[in-house]
C-alpha positions in Angstrom: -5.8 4.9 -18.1 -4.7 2.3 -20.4 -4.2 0.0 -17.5 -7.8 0.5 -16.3 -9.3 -0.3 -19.9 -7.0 -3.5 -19.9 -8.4 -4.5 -16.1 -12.0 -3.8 -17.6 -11.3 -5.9 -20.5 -10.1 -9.0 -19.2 -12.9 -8.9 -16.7 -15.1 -8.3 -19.4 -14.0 -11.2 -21.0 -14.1 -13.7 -17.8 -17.3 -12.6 -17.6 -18.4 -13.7 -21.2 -16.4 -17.2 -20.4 -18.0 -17.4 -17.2 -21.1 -17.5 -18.8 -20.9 -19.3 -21.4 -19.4 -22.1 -19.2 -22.8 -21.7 -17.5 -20.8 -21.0 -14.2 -21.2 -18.2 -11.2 -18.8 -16.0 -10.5 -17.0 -17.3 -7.2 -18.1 -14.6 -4.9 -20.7 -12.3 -5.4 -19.3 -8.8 -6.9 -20.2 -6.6 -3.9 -18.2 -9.6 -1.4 -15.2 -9.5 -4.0 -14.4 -5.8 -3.6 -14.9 -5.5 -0.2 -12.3 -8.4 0.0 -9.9 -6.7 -2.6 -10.7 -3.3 -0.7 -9.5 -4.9 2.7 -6.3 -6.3 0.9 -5.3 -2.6 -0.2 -5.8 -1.3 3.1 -4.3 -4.4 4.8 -1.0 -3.5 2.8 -1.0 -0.2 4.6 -1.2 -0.9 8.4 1.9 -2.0 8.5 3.8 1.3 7.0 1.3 3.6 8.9 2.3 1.3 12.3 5.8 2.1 11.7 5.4 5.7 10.8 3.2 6.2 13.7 5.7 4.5 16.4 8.8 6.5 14.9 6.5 9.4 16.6 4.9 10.9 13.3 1.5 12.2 13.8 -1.4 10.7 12.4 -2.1 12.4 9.4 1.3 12.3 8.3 1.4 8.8 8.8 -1.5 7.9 6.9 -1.0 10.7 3.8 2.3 10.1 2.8 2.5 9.5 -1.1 3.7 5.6 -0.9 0.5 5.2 1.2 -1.6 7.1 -1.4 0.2 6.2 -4.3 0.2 2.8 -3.5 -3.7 2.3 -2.9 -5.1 4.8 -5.5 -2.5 4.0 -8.0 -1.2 6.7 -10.5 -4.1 9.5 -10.5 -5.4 11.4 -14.1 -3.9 14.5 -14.7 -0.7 13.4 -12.2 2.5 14.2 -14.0 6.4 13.2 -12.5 7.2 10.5 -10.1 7.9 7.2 -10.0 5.5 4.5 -11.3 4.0 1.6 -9.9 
C-alpha cells in the first residue's frame, strides 16, 4: 500500500508543477493508461506464448502467478512469496 500512496504522491505533485508551469500534461489521462495498460499486457505475451507452445492449456498459460503477480503487483491481504 505504501507503494501506491508514494505513486499517488509524486503524481500529485507533477500535477501541481505541471500547473504551475502553466503546461498540459503530455497525453491526455484516459490515452496514458490505456498506453501504460498495453505495456503491462505487452510484457505478458511473450511468457504466455511460451507456456502455450510447451503445450500448456490456455488458462494455465495465462493464470500462472508470475503472469498475475507481475501485472497486478502484490495484492492486499496477500501474505508469503516473493516480492516484486
Amino acid at each position: 500500500m505504501k507503494t501506491y500512496l508514494l505513486s499517488l504522491g509524486a503524481g500529485l505533485l507533477v500535477g501541481v508543477v505541471y500547473s504551475l508551469l502553466n503546461i498540459r500534461s503530455p497525453a491526455p489521462p484516459v490515452v496514458a493508461l490505456v498506453g501504460l495498460l498495453g505495456i503491462l499486457l505487452g510484457e505478458q505475451l511473450v511468457p504466455v506464448a511460451k507456456r502455450l507452445l510447451e503445450g500448456h492449456p490456455f488458462t494455465i498459460a495465462v493464470l500462472r502467478e508470475e503472469c498475475t503477480q507481475h501485472l497486478f503487483g502484490r495484492l492486499p491481504g496477500r501474505s508469503g512469496g516473493d516480492t516484486v
